[in-house]
C-alpha positions in Angstrom: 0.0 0.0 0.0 2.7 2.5 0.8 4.3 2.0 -3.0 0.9 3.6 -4.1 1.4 6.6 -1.6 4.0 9.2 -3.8 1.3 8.0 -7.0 -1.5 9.2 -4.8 0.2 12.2 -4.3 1.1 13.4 -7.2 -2.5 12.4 -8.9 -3.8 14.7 -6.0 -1.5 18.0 -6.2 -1.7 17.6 -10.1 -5.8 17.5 -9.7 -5.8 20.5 -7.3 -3.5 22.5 -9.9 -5.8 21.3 -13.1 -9.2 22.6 -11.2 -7.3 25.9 -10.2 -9.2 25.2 -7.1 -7.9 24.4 -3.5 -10.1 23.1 -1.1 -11.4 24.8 1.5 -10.4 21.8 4.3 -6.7 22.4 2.9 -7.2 26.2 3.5 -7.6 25.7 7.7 -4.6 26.4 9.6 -4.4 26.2 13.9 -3.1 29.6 15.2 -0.6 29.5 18.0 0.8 32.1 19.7 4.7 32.0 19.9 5.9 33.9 22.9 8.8 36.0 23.0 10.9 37.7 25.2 8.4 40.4 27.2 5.2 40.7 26.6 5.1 40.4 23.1 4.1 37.4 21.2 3.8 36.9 17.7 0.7 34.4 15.6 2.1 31.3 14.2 0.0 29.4 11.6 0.3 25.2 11.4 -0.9 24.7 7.9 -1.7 21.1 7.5 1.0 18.8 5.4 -0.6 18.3 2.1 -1.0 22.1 2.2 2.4 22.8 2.8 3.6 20.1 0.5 1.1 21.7 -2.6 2.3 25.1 -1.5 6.0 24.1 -1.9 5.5 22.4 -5.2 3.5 25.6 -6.5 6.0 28.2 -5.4 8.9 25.6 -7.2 6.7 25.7 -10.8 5.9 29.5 -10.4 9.9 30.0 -9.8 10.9 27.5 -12.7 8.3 28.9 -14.8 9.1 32.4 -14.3 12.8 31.8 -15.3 12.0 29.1 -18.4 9.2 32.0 -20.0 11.3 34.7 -19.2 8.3 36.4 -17.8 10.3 38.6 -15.3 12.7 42.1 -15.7 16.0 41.0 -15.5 15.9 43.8 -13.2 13.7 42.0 -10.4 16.3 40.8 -7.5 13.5 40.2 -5.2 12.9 36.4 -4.6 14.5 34.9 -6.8 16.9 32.4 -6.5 20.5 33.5 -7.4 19.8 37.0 -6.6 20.1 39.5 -4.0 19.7 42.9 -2.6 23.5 43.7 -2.6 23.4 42.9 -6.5 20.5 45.5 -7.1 22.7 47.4 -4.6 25.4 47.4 -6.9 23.7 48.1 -10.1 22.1 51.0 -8.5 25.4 52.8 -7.7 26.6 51.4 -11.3 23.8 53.6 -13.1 24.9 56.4 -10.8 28.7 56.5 -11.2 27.6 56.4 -15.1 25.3 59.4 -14.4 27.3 61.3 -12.4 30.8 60.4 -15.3 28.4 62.1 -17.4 28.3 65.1 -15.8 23.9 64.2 -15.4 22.1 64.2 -12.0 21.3 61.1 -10.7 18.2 60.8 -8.8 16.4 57.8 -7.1 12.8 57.0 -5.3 12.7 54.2 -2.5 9.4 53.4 -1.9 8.1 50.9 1.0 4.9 49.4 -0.4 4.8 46.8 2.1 3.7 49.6 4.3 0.8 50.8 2.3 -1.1 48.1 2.6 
């Protein structure tokens, strides 16, 4: 019986991504608090295994896809594997050593949009 379990499995993620749906039983997660030094404590969700398993495989086929299609700016450093901030860091201060060998004014925005919301 437990030769048939990884066939299971796979017939089972590959159904959830085919109906675009996920089931709302896969969808519950137990909240736990996690406390931390003080009085602080922070939420911790326990997501049940097949969810994190599907949720794993997605994120891998959304990351492979990404890179195969070439859907992304080759200017996006956040997540993705391979890059990181002190890449975009450097290209930054490429573009304004370039700027500024020019003799041009080199101006930049930051903006926190994880803030906004």
């Amino acid at each position: 019986m437990l030769s048939y379990l990884p066939q299971f499995k796979q017939r089972f993620i590959n159904l959830i991504f085919q109906q675009t749906k996920f089931q709302i039983s896969l969808k519950i997660t137990r909240v736990v608090p996690l406390f931390k030094k003080g009085a602080k404590t922070n939420p911790v969700s326990i997501l049940s295994i097949v969810s994190k398993i599907t949720e794993k495989i997605m994120s891998k086929q959304i990351h492979v896809g990404s890179e195969t299609l070439d859907v992304l700016s080759t200017n996006q450093y956040g997540f993705r594997p391979g890059r990181s901030t002190a890449q975009a860091i450097s290209v930054l201060l490429e573009v304004i050593h370039k700027k500024l060998d020019q003799g041009d004014i080199a101006q930049c925005i930051f903006l926190d949009l994880l803030q906004g919301i």
